[in-house]
C-alpha positions in Angstrom: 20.4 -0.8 -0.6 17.7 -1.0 -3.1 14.2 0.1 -2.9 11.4 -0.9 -4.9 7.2 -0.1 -4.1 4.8 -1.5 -6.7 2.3 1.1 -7.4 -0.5 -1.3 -7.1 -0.9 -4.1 -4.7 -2.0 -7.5 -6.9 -3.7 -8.2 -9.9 -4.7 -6.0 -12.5 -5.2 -6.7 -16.4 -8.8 -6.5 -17.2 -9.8 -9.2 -19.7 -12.8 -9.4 -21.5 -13.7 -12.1 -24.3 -13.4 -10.4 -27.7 -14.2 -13.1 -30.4 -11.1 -12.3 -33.7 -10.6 -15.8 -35.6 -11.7 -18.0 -32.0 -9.1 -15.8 -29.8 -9.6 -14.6 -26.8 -7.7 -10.7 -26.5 -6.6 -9.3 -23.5 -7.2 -5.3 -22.8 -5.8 -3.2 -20.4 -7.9 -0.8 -20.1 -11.5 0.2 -21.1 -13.1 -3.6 -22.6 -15.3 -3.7 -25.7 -18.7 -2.5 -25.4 -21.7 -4.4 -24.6 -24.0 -6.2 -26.9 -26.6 -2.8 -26.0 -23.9 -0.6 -27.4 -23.5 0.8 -23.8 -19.9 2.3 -23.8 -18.4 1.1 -20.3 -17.3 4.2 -18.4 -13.7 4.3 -15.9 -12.6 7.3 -13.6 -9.5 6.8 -11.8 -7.9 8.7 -9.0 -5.4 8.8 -6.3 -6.6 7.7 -2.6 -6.2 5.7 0.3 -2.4 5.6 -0.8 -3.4 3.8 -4.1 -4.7 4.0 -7.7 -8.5 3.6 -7.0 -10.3 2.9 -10.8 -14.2 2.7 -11.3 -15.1 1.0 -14.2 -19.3 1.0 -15.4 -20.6 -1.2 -18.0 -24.3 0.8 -17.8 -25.8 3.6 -19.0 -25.0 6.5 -17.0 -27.0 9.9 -17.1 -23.5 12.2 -16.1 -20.6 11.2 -13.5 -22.2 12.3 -10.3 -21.9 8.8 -8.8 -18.2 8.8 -9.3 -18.0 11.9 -7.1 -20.1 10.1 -4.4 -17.9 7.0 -5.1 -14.6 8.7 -4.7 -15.9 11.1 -1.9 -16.8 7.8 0.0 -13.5 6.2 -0.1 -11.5 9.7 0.7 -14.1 9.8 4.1 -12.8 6.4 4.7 -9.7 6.9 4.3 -9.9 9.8 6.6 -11.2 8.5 9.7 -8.8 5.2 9.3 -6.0 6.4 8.2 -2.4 6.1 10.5 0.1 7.8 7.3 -2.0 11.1 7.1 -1.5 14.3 9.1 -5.2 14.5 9.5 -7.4 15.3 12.8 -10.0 13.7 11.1 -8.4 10.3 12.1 -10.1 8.3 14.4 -7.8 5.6 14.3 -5.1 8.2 15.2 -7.0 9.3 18.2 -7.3 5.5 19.1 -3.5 5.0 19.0 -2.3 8.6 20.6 -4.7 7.3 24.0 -3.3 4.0 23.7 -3.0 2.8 27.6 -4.8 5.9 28.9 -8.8 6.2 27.7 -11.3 5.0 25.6 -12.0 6.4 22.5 -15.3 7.0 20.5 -15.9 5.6 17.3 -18.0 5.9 14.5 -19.8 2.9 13.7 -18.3 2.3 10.1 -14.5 2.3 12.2 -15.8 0.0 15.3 -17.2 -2.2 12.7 -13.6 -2.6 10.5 -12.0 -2.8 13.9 -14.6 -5.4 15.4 -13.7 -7.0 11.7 -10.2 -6.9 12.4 -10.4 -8.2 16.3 -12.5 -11.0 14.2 -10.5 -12.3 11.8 -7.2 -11.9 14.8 -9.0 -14.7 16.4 -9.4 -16.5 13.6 -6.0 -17.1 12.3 -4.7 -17.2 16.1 -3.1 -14.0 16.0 -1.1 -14.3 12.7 -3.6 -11.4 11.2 -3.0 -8.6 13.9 -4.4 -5.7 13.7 -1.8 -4.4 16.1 1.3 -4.9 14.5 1.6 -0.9 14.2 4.7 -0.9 16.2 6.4 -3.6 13.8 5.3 -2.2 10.2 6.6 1.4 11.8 9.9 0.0 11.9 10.5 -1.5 8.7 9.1 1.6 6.8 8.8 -1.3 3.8 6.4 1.3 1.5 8.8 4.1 1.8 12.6 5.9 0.9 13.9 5.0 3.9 13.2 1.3 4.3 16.1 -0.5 6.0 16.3 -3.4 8.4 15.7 -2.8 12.3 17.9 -3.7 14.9 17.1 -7.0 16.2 16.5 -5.2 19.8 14.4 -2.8 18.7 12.1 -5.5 17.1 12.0 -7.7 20.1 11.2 -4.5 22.3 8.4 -3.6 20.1 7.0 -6.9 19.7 4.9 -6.9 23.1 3.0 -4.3 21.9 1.6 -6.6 19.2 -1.5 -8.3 20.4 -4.7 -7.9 19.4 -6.2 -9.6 23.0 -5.4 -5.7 24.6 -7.7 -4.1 21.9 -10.9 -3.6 23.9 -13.8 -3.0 22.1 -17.0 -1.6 23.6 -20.0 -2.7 21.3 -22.5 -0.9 23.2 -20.8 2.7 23.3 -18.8 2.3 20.0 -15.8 3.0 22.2 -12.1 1.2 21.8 -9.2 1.1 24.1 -5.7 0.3 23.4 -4.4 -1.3 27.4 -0.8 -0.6 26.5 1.1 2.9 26.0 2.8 3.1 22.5 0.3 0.3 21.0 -0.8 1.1 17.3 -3.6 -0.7 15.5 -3.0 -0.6 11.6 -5.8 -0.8 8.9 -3.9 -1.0 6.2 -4.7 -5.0 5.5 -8.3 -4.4 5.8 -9.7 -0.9 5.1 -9.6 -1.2 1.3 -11.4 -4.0 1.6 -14.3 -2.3 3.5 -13.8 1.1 0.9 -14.4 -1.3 -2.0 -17.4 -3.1 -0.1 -19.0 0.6 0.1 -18.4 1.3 -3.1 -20.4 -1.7 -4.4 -23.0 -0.6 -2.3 -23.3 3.1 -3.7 -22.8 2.0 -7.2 -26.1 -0.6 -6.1 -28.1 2.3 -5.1 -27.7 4.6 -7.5 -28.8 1.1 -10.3 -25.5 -0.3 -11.4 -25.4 -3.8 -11.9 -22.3 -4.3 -13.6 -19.3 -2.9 -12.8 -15.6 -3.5 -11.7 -14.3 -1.7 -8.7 -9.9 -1.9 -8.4 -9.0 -0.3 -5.2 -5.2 -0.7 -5.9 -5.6 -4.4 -6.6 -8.3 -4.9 -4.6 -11.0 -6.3 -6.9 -14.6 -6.3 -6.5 -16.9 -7.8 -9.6 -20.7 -6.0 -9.3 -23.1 -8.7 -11.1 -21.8 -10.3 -14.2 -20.4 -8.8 -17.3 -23.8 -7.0 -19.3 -24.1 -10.0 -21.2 -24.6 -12.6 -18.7 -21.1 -14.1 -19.0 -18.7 -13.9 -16.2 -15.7 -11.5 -15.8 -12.2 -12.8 -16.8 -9.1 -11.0 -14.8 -5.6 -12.0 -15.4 -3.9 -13.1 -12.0 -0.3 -11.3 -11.7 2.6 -13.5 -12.3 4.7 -12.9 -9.1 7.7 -13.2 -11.3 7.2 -10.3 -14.0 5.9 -6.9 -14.6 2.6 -5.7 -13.7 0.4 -6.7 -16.1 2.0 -9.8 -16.6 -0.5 -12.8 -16.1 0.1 -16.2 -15.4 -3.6 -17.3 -15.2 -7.4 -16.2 -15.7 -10.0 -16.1 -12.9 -13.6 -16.2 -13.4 -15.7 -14.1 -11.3 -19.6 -13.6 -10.7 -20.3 -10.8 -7.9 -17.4 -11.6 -6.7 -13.8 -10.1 -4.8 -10.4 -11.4 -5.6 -7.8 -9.8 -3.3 -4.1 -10.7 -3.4 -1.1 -10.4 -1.3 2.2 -11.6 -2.2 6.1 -10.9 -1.7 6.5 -8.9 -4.9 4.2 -6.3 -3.7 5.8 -4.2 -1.6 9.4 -4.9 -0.6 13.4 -3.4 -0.4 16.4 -5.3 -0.8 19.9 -5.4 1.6 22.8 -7.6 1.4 21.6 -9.2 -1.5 18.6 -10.2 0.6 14.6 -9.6 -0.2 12.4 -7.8 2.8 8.8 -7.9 2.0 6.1 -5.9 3.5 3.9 -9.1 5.0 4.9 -8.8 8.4 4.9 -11.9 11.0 3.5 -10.7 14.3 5.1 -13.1 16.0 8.8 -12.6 15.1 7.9 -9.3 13.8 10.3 -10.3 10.5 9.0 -10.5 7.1 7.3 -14.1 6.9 9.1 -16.7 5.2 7.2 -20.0 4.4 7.9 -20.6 0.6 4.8 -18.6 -0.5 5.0 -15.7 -2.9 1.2 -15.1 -3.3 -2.2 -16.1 -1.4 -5.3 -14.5 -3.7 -8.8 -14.9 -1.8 -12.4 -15.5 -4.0 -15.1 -14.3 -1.6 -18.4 -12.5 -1.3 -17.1 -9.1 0.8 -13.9 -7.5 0.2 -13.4 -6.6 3.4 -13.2 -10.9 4.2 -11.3 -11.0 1.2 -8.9 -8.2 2.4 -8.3 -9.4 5.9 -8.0 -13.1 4.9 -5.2 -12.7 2.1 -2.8 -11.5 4.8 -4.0 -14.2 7.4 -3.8 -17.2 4.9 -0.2 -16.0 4.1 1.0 -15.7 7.6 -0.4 -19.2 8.0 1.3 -21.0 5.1 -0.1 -23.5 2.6 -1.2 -26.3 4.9 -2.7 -24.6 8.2 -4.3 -22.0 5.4 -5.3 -24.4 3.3 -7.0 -26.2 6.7 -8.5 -22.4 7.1 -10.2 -21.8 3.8 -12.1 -24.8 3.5 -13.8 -24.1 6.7 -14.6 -21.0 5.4 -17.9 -20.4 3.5 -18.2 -19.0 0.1 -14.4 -18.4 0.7 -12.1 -20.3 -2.1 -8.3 -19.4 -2.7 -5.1 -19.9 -4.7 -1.8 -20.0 -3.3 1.3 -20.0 -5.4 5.0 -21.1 -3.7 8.4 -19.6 -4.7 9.0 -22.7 -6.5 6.0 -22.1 -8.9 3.8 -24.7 -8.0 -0.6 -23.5 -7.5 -2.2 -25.1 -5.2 -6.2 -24.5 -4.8 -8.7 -25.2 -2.6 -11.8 -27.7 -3.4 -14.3 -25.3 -4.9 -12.0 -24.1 -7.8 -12.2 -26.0 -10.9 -10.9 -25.1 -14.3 -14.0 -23.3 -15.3 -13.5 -20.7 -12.7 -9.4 -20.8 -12.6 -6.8 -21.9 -15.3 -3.3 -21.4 -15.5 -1.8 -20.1 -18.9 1.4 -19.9 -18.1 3.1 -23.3 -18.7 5.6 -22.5 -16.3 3.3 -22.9 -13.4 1.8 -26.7 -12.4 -0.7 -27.0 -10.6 -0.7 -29.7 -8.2 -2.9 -32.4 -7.2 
């Protein structure tokens, strides 16, 4: 059997436009600085089971916002976590009285669960929060992945249902009704970090930075010069850092999931880590990647899972329902399909390779 984890979940290859003889020059790391000769500043560390990077394009006085930045997203990860050893877990708490009590919540965790229960509905149960019991099986992000025993999946499957996660507005309490139910946040907390991030880096006077919570990206205002930020979309086909278009963003997320992400390989045969919670199999539908463009990473999060699950045409159906909420979905077969608000100011391919299709 072989095992393969990316060590980032989408995207990332920062681009910035650097005028040399009309071209355009793609950076990887820190971009030019801006036109007020304000170096842009990145920190970069290890949490929520990702690379996390921070990058500032204003003046800063010293780094103490990156400690309040990083010290945010390690609380997070803390009280929503279900892959650390930690008492701290209030998701863990949730899932050890599953079928026994109600369990108080802070409001930050009711709210990404509340989220979560929201965004269930929405795609009709293919986002569920509950699919614990599945993921566990697989063990897709670690040594050991292999493929379950048919019987074990189909026992395990009854557990997944988000309708028998009770939530208790009022109190901030949550029940799980069954024994041996586990709710998972791992499709929606970054998300919600990267959301808070924003909002400290807002506080403390930045307007323009770029926040990569392993893939997930959230764009704070504009680049310092009014023009919009230019990330490369991963080509599903090549190494990281391989793009096979450019997305424009202005305060903006762009979140991605996608087959090449996380997966193992047996029998000659692929297993990637986007679960269907109704066959509790890795979902097969012709789609390599779904990338959402929305306001909130934590939408933007939960949606790129739930699009995928769907498939092109009933998450196609979805999107354009969906305010502020555009995406791009890219088949096995190379073709790019958008929805209606993407036009080729905000989104071009540059990899002729890839067609999109009318």
């Amino acid at each position: 059997m072989y095992f393969k984890k990316l060590s980032q979940a989408i995207i990332i290859l920062f681009l910035l436009i650097f005028t040399i003889t009309g071209c355009s020059i793609p950076l990887e790391t820190i971009p030019e600085k801006a036109k007020d000769n304000i170096e842009p500043v990145a920190k970069t560390t290890f949490l929520m089971g990702t690379i996390v990077k921070i990058t500032i394009f204003d003046k800063l006085e010293n780094d103490a916002v990156f400690t309040k930045v990083f010290d945010r997203i390690e609380e997070i990860e803390n009280k929503m976590t279900i892959n650390k050893n930690t008492d701290k877990s209030e998701i863990i708490k949730l899932n050890n009285a599953a079928g026994k009590d109600f369990v108080q919540l802070s409001p930050e965790t009711f709210y990404v669960l509340e989220k979560g229960r929201h965004f269930s509905v929405l795609s009709n149960g293919q986002f569920d929060i509950t699919i614990g019991p599945i993921v566990k099986l697989w063990n897709i992000d670690k040594e050991n992945a292999s493929v379950p025993d048919d019987t074990l999946i189909k026992n395990k499957l009854p557990l997944v249902n988000y309708r028998n996660l009770l939530l208790n507005k009022t109190e901030l309490k949550a029940k799980l009704l069954k024994e041996k139910m586990i709710v998972d946040l791992g499709a929606i907390a970054k998300g919600y970090a990267a959301d808070e991030v924003a909002k400290i880096l807002k506080e403390n006077g930045i307007k323009h930075a770029i926040i990569n919570l392993g893939g997930n990206i959230l764009t704070l205002g504009t680049k310092p010069d009014g023009t919009l930020w230019r990330l490369g979309l991963q080509d599903p086909y090549e190494p990281r850092g391989d793009y096979m278009a450019i997305v424009k963003l202005n305060n903006q997320t762009l979140v991605s999931s996608g087959t090449y992400e996380k997966y193992f390989e047996q029998n000659g045969k692929r297993y990637h880590h986007i679960i269907d919670p109704q066959t509790g199999y890795p979902a097969e539908n012709n789609l390599i990647s779904v990338s959402i463009i929305t306001r909130k990473s934590i939408d933007g999060d939960a949606l790129s899972t739930a699009i995928f699950l769907l498939g092109l045409e009933k998450g196609m159906k979805l999107i354009e329902k969906s305010p502020d909420t555009e995406a791009i979905f890219i088949t096995n077969d190379k073709k790019v399909y958008v929805s209606s608000g993407i036009n080729e100011d905000i989104f071009k391919i540059v990899d002729d390779q890839y067609k999109l299709q009318k």
